[in-house]
C-alpha positions as CSV (number, residue, x, y, z in Angstrom):
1,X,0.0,0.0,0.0
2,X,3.1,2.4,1.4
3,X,4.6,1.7,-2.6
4,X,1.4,2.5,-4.4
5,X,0.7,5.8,-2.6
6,X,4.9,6.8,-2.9
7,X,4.0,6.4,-6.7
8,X,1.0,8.4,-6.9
9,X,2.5,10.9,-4.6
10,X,5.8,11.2,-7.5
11,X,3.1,11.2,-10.8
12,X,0.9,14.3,-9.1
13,X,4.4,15.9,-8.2
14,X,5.9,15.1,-11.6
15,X,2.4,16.3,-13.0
16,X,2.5,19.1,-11.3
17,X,6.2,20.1,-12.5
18,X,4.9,19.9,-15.8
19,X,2.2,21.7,-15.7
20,X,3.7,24.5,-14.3
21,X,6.5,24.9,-16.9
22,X,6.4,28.4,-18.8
23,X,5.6,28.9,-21.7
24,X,7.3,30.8,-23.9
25,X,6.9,32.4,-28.1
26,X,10.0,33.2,-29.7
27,X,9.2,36.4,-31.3
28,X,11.9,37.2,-33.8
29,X,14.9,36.0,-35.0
30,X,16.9,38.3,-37.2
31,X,20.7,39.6,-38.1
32,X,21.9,43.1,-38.5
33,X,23.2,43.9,-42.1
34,X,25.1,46.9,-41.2
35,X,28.5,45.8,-39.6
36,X,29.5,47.6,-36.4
37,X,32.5,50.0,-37.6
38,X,33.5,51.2,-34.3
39,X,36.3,49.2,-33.6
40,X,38.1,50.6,-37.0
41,X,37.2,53.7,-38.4
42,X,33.7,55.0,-38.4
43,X,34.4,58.1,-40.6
44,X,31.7,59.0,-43.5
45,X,33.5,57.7,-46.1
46,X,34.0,54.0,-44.4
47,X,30.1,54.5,-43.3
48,X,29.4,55.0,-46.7
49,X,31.4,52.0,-47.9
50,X,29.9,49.9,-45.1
51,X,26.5,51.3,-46.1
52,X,27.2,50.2,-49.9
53,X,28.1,46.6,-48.8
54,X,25.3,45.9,-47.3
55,X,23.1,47.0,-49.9
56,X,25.0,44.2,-52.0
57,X,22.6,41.5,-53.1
58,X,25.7,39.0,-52.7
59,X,26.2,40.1,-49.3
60,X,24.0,37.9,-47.7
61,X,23.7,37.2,-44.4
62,X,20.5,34.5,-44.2
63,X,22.5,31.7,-45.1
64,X,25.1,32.2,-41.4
65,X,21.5,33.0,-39.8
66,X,19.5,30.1,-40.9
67,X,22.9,28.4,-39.6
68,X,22.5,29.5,-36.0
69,X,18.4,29.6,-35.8
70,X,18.4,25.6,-37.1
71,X,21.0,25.2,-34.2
72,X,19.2,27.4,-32.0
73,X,16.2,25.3,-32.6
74,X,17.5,22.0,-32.6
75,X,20.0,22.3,-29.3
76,X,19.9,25.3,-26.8
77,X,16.3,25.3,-26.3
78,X,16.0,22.2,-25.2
79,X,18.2,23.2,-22.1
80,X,15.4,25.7,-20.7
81,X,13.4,24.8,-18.2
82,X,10.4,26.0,-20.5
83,X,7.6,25.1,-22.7
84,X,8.4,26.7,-26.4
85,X,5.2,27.5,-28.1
86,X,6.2,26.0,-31.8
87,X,6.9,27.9,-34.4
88,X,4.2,27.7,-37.1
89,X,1.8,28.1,-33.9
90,X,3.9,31.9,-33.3
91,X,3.8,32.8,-37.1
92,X,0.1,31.9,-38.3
93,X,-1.1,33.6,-35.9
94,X,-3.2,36.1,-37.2
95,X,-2.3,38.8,-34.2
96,X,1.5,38.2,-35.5
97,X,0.8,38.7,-38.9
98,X,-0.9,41.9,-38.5
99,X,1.8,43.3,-35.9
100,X,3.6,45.9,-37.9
101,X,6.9,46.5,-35.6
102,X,8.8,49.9,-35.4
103,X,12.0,48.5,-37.0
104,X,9.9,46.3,-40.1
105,X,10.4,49.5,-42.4
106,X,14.0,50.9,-41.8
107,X,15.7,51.8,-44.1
108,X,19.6,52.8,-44.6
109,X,20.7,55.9,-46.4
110,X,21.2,53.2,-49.8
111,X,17.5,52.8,-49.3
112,X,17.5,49.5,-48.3
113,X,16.4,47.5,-45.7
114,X,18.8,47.1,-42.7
115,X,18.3,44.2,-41.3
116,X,17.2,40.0,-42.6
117,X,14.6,37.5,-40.5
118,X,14.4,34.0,-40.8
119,X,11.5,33.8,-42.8
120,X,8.3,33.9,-41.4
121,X,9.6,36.6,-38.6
122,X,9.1,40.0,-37.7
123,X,12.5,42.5,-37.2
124,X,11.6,43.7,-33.7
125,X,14.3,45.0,-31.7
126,X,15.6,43.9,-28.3
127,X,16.7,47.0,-27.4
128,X,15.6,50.9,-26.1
129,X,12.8,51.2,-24.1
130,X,10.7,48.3,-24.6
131,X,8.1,50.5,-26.7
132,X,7.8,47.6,-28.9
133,X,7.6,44.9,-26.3
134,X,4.7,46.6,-24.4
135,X,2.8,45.8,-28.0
136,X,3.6,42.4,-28.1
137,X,1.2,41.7,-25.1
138,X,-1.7,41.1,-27.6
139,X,0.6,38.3,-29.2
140,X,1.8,36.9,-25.8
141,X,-1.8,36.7,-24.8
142,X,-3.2,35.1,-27.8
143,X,-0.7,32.6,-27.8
144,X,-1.1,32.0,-23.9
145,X,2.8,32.7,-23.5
146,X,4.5,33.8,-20.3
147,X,7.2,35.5,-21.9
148,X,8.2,36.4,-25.5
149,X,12.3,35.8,-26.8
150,X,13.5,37.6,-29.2
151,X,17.1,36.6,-30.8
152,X,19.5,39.1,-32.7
153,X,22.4,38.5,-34.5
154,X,24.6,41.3,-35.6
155,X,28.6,41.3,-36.7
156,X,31.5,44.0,-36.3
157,X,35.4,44.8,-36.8
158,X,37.5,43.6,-34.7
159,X,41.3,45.2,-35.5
160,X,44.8,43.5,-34.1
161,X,47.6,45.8,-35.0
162,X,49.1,49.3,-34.6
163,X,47.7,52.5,-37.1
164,X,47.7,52.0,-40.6
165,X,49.3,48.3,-40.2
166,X,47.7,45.1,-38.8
167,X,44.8,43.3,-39.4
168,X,41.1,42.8,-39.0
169,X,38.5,39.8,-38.4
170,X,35.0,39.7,-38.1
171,X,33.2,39.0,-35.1
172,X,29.7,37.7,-34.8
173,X,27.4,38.6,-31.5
174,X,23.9,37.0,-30.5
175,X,21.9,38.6,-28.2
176,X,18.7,36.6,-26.4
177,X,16.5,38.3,-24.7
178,X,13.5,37.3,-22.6
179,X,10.7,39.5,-21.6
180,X,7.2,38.7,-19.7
181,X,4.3,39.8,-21.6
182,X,3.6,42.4,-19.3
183,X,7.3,44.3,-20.7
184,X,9.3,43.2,-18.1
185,X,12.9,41.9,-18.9
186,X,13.5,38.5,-17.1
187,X,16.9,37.6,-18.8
188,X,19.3,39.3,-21.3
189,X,22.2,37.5,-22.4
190,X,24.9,37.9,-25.2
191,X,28.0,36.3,-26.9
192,X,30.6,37.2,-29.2
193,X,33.2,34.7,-31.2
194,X,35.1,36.1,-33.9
195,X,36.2,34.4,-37.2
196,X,39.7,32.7,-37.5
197,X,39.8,33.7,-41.6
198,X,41.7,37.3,-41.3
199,X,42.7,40.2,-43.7
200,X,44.9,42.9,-44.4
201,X,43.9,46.9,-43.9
202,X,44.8,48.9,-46.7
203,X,45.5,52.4,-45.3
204,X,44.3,51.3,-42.0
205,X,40.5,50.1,-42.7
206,X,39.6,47.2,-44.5
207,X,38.7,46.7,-47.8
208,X,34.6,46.2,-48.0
209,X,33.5,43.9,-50.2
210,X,31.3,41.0,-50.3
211,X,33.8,38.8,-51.0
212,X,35.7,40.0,-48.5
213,X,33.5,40.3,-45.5
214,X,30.6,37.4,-46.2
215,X,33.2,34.6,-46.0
216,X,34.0,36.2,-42.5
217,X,30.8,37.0,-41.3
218,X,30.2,32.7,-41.8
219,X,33.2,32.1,-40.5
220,X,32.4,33.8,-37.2
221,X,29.1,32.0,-37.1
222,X,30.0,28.8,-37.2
223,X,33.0,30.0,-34.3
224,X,30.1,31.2,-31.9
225,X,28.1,28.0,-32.5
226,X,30.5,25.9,-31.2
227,X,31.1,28.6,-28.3
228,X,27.0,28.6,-27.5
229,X,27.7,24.8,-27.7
230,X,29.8,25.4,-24.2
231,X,27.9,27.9,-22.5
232,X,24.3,26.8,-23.5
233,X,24.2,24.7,-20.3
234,X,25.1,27.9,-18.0
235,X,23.0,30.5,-19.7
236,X,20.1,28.0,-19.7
237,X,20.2,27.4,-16.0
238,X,20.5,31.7,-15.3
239,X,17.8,31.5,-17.6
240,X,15.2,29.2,-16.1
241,X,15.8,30.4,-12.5
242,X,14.9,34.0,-13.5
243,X,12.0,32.4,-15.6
244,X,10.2,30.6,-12.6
């Protein structure tokens, strides 16, 4: 009798475990096409340059991004402590369709659009004052989520050398952040890794071109995969104890 009621007693406390997970809608998933400059030389010219680059249909950032969302997907979020609302659940929802977020439309001074989603997502950012995040509660609600992620990728210069000689690497930075749906931030959390393909300056900045830079940008992907591959089990446990 004492064993039947110790296993009833674990199933209504494993129930209960369960049922109390959170649950939580990743919101967006995007990259930055613009390259952070400030490491080298952020004058108007190399702004320009850097401006130009990205409005280059060969530079194209959604194959490194598709790269770290499928591994996003498939490994680091089964290490939360959380119930993830799927994906086609988050994107068909008419709520999500209709959202229209601040960043959707920007623009750079080429006229194009600054940043790239994994198809299906919005651009929203994960940054400023949470002005976009306090409309999301609509979503959050619809979908019955606790809390909404959004992911960011973005990339920039790093520079080894002294003035005019040296030279430069890219590295690639994620950014996860976690908000309830009522706009309050439960977990931010970033990480950088930069490529191991390097190139010469030429007159201290680097030469921007898509075949340059692209090969880089990849590069330091696939380096902070392998890094997220280390720390996924650490940020995942900061994560679920500020989630409960």
């Amino acid at each position: 009798m004492k064993k039947i009621i110790s296993i009833l007693v674990f199933s209504v406390v494993v129930f209960s475990a369960a049922a109390q997970k959170k649950k939580v809608a990743v919101v967006s998933f995007y990259a930055d096409k613009v390259i952070d400059l400030s490491a080298v030389d952020p004058s108007v010219n190399f702004i320009a340059q850097n401006t130009e680059m990205s409005n280059d249909p060969n530079f194209n950032l959604s194959e490194p991004l598709q790269e770290f969302f499928d591994q996003f997907f498939a490994s680091y979020v089964d290490e939360f402590d959380f119930e993830l609302i799927p994906q086609e659940q988050v994107l068909s929802l008419p709520e999500y369709q209709n959202y229209k977020p601040r960043l959707g439309d920007t623009k750079n001074i080429g006229g194009q659009a600054n940043y790239i989603a994994v198809d299906g997502y919005k651009v929203i950012p994960n940054y400023g004052s949470g002005y976009e995040i306090k409309k999301l509660k609509p979503i959050a609600e619809a979908l019955g989520a606790d809390a909404v992620m959004i992911v960011r990728l973005n990339y920039r210069f790093n520079k080894t050398g002294i003035g005019k000689l040296g030279y430069y690497s890219i590295q690639a930075v994620v950014n996860v952040d976690l908000f309830s749906k009522d706009n309050k931030s439960i977990f931010q959390f970033h990480e950088l890794a930069g490529s191991k393909k390097k190139a010469v300056m030429v007159g201290g900045i680097p030469v921007m071109s898509s075949e340059k830079i692209l090969p880089m940008c990849k590069d330091a992907t696939i380096e902070l995969i392998e890094d997220m591959n280390k720390k996924i089990d650490r940020l995942a446990k900061k994560a679920n104890r500020k989630l409960k």
